[in-house]
mmCIF file as gemmi writes it, N, C-alpha and C atoms, coordinates in Angstrom:
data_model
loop_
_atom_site.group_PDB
_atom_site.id
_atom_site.type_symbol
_atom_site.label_atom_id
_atom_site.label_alt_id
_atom_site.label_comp_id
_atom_site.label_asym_id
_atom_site.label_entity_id
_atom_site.label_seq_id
_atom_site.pdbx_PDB_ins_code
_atom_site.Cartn_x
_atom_site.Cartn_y
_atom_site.Cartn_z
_atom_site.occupancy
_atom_site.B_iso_or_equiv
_atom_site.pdbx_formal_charge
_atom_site.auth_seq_id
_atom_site.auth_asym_id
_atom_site.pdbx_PDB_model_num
ATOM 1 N N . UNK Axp A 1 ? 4.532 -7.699 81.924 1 0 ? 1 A 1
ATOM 2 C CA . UNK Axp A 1 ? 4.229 -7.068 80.655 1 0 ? 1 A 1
ATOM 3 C C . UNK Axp A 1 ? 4.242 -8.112 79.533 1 0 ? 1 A 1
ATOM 4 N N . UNK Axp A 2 ? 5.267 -9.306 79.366 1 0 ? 2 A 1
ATOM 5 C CA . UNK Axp A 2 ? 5.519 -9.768 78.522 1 0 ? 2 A 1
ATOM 6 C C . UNK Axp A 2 ? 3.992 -11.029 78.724 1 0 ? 2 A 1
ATOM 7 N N . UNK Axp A 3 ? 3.608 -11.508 79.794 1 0 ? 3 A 1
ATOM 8 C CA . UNK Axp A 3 ? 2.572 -12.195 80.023 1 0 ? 3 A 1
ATOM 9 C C . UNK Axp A 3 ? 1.313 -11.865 79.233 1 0 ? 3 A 1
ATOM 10 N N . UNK Axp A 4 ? 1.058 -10.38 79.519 1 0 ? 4 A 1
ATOM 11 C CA . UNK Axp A 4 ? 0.122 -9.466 78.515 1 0 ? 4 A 1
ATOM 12 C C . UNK Axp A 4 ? 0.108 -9.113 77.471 1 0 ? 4 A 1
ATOM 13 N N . UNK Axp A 5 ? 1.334 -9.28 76.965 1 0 ? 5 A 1
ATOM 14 C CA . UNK Axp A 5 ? 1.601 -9.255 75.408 1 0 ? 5 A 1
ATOM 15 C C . UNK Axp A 5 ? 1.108 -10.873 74.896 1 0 ? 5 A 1
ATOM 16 N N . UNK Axp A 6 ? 1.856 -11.748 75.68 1 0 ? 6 A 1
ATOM 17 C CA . UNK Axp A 6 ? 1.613 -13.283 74.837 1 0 ? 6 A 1
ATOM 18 C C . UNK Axp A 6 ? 0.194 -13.691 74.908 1 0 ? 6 A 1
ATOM 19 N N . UNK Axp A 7 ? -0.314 -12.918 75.942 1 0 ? 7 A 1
ATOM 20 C CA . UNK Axp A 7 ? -2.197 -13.504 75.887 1 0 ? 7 A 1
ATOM 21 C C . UNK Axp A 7 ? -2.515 -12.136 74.767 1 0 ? 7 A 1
ATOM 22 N N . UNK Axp A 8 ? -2.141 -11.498 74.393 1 0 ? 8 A 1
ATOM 23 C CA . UNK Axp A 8 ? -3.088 -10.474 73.7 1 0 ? 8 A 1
ATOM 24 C C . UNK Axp A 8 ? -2.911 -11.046 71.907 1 0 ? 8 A 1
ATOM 25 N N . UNK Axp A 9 ? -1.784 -11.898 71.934 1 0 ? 9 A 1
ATOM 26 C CA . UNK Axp A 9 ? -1.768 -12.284 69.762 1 0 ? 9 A 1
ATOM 27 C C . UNK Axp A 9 ? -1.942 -13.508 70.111 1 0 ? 9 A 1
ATOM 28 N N . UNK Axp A 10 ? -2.682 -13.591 68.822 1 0 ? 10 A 1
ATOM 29 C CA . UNK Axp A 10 ? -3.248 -14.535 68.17 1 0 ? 10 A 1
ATOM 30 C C . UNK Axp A 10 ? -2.442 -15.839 68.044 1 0 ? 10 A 1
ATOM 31 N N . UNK Axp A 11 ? -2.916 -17.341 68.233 1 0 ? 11 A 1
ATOM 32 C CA . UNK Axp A 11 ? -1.556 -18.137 68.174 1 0 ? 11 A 1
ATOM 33 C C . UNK Axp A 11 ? -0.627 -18.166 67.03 1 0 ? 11 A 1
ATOM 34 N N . UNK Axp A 12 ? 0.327 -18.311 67.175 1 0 ? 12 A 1
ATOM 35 C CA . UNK Axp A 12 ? 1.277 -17.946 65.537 1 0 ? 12 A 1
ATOM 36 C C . UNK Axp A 12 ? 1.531 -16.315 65.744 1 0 ? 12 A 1
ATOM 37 N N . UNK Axp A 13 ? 1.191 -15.581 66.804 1 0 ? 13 A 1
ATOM 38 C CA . UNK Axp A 13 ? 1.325 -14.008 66.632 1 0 ? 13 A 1
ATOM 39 C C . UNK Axp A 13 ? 2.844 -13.921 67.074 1 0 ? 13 A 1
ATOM 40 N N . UNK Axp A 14 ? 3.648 -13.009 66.391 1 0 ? 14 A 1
ATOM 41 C CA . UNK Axp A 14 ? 4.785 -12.894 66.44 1 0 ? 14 A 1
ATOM 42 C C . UNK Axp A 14 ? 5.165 -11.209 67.181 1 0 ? 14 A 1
ATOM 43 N N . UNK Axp A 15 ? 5.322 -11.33 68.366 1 0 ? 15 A 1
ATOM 44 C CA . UNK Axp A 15 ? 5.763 -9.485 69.271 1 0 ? 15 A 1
ATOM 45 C C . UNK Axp A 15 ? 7.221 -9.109 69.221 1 0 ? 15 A 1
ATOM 46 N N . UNK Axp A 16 ? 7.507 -7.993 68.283 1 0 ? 16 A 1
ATOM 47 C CA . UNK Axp A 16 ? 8.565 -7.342 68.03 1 0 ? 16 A 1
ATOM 48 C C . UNK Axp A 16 ? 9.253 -6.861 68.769 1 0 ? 16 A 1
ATOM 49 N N . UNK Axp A 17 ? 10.339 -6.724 69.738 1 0 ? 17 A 1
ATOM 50 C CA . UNK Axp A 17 ? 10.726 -5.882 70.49 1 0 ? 17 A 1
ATOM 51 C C . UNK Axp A 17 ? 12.116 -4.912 69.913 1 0 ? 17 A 1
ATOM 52 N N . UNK Axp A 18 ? 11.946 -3.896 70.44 1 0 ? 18 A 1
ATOM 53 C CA . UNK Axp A 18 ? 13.222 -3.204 69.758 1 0 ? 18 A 1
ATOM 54 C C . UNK Axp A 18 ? 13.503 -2.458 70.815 1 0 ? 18 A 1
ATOM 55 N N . UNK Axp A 19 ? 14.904 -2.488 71.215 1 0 ? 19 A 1
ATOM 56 C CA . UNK Axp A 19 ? 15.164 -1.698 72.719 1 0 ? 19 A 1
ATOM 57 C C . UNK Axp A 19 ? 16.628 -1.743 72.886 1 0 ? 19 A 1
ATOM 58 N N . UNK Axp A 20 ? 17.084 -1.057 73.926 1 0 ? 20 A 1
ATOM 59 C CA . UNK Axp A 20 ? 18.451 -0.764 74.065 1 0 ? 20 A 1
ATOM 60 C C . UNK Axp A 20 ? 18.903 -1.84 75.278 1 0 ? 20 A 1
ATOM 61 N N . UNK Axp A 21 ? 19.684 -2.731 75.062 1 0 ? 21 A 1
ATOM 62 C CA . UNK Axp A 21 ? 19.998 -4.213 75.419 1 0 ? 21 A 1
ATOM 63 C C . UNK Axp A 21 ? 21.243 -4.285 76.78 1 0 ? 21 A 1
ATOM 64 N N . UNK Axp A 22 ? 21.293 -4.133 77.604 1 0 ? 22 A 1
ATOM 65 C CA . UNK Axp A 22 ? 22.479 -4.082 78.549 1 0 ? 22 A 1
ATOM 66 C C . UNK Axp A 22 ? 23.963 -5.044 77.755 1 0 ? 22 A 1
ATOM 67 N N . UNK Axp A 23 ? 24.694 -4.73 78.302 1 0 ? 23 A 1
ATOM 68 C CA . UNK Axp A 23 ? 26.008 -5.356 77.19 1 0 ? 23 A 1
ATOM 69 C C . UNK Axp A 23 ? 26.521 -6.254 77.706 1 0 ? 23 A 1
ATOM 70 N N . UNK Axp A 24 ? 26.209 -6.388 79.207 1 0 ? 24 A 1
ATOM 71 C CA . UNK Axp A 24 ? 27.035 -7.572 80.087 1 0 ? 24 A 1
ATOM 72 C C . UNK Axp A 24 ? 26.168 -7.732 81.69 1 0 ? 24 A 1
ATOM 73 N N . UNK Axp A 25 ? 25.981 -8.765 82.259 1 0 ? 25 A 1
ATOM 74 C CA . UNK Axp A 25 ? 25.389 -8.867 83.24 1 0 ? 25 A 1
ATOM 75 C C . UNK Axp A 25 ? 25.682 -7.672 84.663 1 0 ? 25 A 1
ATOM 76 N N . UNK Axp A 26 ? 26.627 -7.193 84.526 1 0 ? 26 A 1
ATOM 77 C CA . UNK Axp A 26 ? 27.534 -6.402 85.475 1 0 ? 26 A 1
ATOM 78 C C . UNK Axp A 26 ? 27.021 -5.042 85.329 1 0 ? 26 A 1
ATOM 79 N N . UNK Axp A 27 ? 26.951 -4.606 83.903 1 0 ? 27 A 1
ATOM 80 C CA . UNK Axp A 27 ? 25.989 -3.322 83.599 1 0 ? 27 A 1
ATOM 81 C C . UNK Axp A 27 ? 24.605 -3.786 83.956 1 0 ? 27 A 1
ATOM 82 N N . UNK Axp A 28 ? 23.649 -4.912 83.403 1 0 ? 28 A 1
ATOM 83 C CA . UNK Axp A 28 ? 22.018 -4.764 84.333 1 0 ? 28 A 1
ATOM 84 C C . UNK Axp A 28 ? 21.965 -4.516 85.329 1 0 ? 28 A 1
ATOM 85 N N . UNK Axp A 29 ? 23.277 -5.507 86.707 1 0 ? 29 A 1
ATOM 86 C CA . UNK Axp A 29 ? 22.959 -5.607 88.081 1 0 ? 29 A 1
ATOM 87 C C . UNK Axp A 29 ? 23.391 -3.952 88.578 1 0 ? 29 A 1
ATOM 88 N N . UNK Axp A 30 ? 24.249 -2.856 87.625 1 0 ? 30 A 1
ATOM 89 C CA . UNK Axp A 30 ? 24.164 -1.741 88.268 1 0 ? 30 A 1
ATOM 90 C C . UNK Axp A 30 ? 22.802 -1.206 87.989 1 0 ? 30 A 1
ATOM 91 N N . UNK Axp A 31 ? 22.255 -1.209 87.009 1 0 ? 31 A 1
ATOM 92 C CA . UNK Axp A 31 ? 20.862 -0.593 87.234 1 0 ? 31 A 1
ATOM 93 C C . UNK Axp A 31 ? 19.987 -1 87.832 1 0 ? 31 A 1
ATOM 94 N N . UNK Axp A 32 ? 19.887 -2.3 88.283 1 0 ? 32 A 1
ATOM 95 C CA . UNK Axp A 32 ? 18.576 -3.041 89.306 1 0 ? 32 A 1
ATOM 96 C C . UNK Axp A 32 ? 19.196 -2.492 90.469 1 0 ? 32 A 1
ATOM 97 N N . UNK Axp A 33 ? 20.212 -2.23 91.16 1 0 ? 33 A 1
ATOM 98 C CA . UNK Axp A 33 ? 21.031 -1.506 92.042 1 0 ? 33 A 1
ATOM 99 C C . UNK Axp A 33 ? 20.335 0.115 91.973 1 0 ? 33 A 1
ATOM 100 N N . UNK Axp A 34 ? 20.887 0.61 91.156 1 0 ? 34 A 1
ATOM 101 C CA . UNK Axp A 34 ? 20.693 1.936 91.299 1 0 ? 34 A 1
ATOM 102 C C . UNK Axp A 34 ? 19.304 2.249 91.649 1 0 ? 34 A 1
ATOM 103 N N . UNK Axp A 35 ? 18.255 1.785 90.671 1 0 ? 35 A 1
ATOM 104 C CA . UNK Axp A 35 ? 16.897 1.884 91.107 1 0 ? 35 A 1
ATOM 105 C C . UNK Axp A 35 ? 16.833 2.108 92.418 1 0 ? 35 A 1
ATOM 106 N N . UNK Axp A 36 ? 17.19 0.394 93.3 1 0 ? 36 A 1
ATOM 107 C CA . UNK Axp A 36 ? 16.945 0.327 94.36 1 0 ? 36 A 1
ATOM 108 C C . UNK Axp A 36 ? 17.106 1.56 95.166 1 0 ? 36 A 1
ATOM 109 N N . UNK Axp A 37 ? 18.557 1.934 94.947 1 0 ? 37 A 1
ATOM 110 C CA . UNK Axp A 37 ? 18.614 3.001 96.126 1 0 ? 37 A 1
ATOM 111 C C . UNK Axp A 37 ? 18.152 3.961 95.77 1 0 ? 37 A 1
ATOM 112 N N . UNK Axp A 38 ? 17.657 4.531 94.582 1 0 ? 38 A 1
ATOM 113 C CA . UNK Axp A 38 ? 16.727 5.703 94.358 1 0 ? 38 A 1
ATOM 114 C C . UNK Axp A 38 ? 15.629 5.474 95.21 1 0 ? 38 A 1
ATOM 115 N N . UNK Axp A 39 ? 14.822 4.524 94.985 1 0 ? 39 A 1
ATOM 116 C CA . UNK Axp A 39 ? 13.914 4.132 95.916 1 0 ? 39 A 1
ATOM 117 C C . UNK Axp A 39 ? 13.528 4.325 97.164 1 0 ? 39 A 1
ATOM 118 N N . UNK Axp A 40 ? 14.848 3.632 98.053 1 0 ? 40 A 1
ATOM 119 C CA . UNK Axp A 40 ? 15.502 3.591 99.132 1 0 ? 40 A 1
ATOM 120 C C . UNK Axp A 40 ? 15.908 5.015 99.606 1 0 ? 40 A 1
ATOM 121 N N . UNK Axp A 41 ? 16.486 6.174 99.092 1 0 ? 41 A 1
ATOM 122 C CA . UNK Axp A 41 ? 16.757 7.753 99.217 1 0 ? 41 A 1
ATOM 123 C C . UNK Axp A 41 ? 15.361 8.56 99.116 1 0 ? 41 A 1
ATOM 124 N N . UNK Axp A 42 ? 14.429 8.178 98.237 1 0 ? 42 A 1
ATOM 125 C CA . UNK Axp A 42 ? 13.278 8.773 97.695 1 0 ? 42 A 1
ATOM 126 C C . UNK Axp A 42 ? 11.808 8.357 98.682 1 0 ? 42 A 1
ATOM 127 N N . UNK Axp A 43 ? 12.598 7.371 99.472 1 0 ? 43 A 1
ATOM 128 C CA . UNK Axp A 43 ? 11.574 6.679 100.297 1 0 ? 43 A 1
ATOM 129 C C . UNK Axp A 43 ? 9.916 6.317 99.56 1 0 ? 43 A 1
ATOM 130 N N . UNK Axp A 44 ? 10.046 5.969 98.617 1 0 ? 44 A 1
ATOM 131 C CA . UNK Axp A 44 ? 8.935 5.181 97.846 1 0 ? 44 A 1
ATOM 132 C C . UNK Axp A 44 ? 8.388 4.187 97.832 1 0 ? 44 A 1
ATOM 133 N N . UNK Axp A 45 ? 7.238 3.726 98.075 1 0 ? 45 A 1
ATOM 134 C CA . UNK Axp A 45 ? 6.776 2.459 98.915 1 0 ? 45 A 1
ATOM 135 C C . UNK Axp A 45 ? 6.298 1.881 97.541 1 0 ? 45 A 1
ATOM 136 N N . UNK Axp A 46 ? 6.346 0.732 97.489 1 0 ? 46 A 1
ATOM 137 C CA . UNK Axp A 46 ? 5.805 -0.352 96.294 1 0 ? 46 A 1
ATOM 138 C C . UNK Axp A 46 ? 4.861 -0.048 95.596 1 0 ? 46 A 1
ATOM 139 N N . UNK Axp A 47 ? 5.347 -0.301 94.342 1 0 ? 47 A 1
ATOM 140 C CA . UNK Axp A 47 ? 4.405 0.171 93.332 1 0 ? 47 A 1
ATOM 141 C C . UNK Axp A 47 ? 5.02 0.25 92.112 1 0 ? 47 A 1
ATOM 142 N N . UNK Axp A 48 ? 4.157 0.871 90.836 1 0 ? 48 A 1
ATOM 143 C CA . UNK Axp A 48 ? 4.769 0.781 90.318 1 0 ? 48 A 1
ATOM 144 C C . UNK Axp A 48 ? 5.595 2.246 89.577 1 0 ? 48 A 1
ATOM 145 N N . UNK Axp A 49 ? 6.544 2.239 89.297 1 0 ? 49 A 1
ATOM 146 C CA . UNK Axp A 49 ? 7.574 2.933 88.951 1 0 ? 49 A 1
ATOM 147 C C . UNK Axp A 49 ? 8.737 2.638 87.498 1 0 ? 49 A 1
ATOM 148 N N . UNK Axp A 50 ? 8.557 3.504 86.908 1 0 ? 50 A 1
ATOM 149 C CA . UNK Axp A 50 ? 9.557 3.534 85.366 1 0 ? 50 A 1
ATOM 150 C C . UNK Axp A 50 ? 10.841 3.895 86.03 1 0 ? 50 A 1
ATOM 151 N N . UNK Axp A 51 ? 11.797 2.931 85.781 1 0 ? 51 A 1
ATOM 152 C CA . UNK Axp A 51 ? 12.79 3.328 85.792 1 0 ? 51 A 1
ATOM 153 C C . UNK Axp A 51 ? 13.915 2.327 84.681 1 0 ? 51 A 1
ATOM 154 N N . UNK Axp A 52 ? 13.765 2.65 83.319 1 0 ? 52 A 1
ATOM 155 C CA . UNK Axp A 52 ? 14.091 1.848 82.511 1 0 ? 52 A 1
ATOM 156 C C . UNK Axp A 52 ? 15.686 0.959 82.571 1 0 ? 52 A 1
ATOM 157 N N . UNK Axp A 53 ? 15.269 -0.011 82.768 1 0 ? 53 A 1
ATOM 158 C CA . UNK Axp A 53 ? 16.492 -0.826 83.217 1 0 ? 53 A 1
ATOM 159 C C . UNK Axp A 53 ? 16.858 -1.843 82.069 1 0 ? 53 A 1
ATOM 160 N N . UNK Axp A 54 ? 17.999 -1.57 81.544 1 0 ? 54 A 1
ATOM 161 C CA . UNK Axp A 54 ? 18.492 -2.935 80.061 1 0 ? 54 A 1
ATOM 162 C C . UNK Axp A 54 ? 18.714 -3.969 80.65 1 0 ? 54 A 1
ATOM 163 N N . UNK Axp A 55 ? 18.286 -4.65 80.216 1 0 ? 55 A 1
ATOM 164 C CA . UNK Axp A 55 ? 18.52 -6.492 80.664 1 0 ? 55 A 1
ATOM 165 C C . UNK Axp A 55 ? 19.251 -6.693 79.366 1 0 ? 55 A 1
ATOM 166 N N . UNK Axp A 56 ? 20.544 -7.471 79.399 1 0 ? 56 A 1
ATOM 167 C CA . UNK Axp A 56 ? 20.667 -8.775 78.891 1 0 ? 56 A 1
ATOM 168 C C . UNK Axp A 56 ? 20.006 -9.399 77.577 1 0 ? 56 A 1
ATOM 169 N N . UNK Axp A 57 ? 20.858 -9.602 76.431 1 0 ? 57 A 1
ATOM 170 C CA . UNK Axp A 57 ? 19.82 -10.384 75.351 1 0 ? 57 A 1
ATOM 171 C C . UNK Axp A 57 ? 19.683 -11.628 76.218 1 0 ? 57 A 1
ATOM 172 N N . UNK Axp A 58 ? 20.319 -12.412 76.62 1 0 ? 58 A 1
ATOM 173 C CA . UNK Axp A 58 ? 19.898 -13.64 77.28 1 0 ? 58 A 1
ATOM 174 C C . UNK Axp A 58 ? 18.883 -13.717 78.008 1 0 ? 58 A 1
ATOM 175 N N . UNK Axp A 59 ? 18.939 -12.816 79.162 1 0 ? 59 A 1
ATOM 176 C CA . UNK Axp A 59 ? 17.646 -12.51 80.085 1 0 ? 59 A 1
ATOM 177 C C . UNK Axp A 59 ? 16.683 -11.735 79.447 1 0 ? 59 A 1
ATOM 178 N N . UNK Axp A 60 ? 16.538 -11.283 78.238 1 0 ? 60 A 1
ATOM 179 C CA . UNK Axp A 60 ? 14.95 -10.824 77.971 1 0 ? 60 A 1
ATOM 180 C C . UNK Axp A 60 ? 14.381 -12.182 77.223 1 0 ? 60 A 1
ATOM 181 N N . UNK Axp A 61 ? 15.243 -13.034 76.516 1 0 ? 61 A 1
ATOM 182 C CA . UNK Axp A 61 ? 14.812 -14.37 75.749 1 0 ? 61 A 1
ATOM 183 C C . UNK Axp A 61 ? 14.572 -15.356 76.712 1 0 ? 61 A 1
ATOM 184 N N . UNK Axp A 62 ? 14.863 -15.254 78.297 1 0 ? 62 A 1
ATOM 185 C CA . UNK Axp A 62 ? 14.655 -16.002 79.35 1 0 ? 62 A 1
ATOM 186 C C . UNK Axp A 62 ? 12.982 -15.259 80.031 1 0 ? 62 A 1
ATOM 187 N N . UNK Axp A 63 ? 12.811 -13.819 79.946 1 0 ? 63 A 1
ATOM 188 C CA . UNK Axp A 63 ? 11.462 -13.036 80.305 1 0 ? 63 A 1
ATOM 189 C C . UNK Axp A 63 ? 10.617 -13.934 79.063 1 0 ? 63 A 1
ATOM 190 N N . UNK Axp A 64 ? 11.026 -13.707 77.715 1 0 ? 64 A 1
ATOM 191 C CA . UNK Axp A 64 ? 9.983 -13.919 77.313 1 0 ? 64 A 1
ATOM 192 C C . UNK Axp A 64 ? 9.483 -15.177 77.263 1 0 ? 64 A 1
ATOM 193 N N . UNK Axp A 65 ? 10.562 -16.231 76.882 1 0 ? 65 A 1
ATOM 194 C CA . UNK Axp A 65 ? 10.186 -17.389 77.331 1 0 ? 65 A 1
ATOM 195 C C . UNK Axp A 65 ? 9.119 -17.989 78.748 1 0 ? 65 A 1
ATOM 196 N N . UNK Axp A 66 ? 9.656 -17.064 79.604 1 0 ? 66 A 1
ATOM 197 C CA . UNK Axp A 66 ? 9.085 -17.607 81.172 1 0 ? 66 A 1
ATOM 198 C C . UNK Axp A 66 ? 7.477 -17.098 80.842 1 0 ? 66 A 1
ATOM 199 N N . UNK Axp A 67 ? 7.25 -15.867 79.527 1 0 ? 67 A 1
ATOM 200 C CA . UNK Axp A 67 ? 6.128 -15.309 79.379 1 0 ? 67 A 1
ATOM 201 C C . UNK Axp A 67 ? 4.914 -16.644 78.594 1 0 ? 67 A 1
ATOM 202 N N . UNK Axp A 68 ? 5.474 -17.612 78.01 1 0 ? 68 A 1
ATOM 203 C CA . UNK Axp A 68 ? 5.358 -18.462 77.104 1 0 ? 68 A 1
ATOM 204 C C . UNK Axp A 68 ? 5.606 -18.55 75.566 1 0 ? 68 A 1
ATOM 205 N N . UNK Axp A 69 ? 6.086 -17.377 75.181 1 0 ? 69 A 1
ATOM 206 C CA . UNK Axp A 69 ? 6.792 -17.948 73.341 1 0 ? 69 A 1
ATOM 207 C C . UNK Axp A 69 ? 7.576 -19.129 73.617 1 0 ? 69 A 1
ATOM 208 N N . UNK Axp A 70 ? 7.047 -19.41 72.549 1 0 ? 70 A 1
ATOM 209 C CA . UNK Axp A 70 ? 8.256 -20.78 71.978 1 0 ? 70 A 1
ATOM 210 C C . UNK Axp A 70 ? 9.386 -20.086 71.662 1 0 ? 70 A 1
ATOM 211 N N . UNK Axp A 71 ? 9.719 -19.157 70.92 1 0 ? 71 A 1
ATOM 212 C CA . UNK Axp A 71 ? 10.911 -19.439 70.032 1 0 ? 71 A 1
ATOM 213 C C . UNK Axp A 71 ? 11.474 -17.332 70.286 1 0 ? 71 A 1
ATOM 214 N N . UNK Axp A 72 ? 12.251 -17.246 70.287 1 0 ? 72 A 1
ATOM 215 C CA . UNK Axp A 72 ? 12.903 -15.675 70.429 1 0 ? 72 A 1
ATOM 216 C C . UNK Axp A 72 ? 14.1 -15.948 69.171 1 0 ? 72 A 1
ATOM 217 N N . UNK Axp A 73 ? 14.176 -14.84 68.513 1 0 ? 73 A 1
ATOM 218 C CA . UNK Axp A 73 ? 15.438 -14.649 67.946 1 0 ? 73 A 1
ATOM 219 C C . UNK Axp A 73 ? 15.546 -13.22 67.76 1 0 ? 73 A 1
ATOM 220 N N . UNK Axp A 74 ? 17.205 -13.032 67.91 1 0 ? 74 A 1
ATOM 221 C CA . UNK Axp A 74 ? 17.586 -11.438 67.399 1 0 ? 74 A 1
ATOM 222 C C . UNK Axp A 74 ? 17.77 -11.522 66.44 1 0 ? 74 A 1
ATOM 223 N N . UNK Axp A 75 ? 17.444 -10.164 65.815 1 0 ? 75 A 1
ATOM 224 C CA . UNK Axp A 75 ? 17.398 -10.15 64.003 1 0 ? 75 A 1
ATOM 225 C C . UNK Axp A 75 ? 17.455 -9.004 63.934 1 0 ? 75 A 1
ATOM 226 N N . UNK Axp A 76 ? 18.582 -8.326 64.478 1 0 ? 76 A 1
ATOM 227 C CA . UNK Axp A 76 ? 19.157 -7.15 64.384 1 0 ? 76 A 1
ATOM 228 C C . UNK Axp A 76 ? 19.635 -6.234 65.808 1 0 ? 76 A 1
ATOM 229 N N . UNK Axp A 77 ? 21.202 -6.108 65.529 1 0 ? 77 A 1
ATOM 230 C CA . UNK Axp A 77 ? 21.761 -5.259 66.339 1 0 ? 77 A 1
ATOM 231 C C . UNK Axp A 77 ? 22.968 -4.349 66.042 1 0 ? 77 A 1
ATOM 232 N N . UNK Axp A 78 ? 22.896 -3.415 66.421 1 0 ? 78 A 1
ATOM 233 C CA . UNK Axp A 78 ? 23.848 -2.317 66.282 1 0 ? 78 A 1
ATOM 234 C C . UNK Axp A 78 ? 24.058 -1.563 67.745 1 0 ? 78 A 1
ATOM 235 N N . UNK Axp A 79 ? 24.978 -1.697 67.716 1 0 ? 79 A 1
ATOM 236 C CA . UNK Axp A 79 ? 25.625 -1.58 69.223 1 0 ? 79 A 1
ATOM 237 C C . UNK Axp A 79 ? 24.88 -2.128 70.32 1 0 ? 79 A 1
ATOM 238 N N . UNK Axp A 80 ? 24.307 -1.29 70.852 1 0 ? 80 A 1
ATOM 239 C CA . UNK Axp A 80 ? 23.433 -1.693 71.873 1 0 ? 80 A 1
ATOM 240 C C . UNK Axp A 80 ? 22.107 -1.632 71.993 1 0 ? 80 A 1
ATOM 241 N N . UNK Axp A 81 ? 21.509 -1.347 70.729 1 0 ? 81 A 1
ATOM 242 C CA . UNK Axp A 81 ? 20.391 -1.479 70.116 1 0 ? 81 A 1
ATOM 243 C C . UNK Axp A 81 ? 19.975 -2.997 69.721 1 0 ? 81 A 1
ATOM 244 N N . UNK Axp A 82 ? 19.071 -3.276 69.916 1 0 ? 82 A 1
ATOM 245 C CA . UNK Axp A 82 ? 18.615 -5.079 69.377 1 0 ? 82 A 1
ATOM 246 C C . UNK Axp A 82 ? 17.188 -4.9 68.938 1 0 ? 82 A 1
ATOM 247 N N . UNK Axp A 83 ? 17.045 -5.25 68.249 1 0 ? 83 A 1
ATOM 248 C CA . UNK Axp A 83 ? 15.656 -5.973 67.859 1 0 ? 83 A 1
ATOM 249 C C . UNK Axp A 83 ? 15.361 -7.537 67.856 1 0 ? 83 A 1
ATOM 250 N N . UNK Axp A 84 ? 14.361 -7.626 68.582 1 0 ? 84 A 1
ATOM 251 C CA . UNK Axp A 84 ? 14.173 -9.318 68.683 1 0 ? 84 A 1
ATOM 252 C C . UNK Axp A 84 ? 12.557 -9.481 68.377 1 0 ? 84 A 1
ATOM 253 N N . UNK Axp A 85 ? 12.958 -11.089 68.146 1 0 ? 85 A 1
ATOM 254 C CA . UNK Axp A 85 ? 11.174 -11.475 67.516 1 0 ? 85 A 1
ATOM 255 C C . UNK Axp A 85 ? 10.542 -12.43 68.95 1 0 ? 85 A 1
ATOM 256 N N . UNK Axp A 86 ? 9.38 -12.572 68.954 1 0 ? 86 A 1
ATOM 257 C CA . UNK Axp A 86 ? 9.368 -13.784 70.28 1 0 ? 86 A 1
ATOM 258 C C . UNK Axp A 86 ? 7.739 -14.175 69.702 1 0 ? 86 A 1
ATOM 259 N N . UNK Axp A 87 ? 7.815 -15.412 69.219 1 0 ? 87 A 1
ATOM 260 C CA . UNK Axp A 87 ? 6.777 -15.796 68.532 1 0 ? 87 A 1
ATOM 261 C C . UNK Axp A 87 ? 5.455 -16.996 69.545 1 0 ? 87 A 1
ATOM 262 N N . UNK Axp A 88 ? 4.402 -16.714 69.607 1 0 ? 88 A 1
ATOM 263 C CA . UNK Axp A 88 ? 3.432 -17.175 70.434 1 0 ? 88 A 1
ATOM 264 C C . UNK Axp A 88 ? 3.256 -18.695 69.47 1 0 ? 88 A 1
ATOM 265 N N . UNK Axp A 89 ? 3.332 -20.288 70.139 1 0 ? 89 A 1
ATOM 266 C CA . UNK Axp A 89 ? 3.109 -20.966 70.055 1 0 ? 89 A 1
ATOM 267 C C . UNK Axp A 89 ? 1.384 -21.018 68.958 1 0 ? 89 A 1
ATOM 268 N N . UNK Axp A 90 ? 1.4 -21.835 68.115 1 0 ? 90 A 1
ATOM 269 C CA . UNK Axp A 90 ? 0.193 -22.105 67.135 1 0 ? 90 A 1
ATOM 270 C C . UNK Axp A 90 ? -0.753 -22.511 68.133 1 0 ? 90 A 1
C-alpha cells in the first residue's frame, strides 16, 4: 500500500497518516498471531483479507521508509492515536 501511495505524489508530496499505533512490539506480534489463526480456524486460502493490525511507530517509519520516503515524522499523539507525515523525496 505504502509503495502505491509513494508512486502516486508528486516529488516533494508529503502522505499523512493518522491511525491507531500498537504500544509495544508484544501487542503487534499478538495481532499478526491472532489473524493467523483466524485464518488457520476459518480455513482461508491466500489472499487478500482486512484484518486491521497496529504496528509499531517504529515499524510503520521502517514500512514507509522500505516504501521510499526520505523522511517520516510524528506530529501528533494521544494515546494510541498518532499521526505521522512521510514525505516523498524532490
Amino acid at each position: 500500500v505504502y509503495r502505491s501511495l509513494y508512486r502516486a505524489l508528486r516529488p516533494g508530496g508529503v502522505y499523512i497518516e493518522a491511525d491507531y499505533m500498537a504500544p509495544d512490539q508484544a501487542f503487534e506480534d499478538y495481532h499478526f498471531e491472532r489473524f493467523r489463526q483466524l485464518r488457520a480456524q476459518q480455513r482461508l486460502p491466500d489472499g487478500l483479507y482486512h484484518y486491521d493490525t497496529p504496528c509499531t511507530i517504529d515499524n510503520q517509519r521502517t514500512m514507509l521508509k522500505r516504501a521510499g520516503f526520505v523522511s517520516t515524522k510524528k506530529v501528533w499523539q494521544s494515546g494510541n492515536t498518532v499521526i505521522m507525515t512521510a514525505v516523498k523525496a524532490r
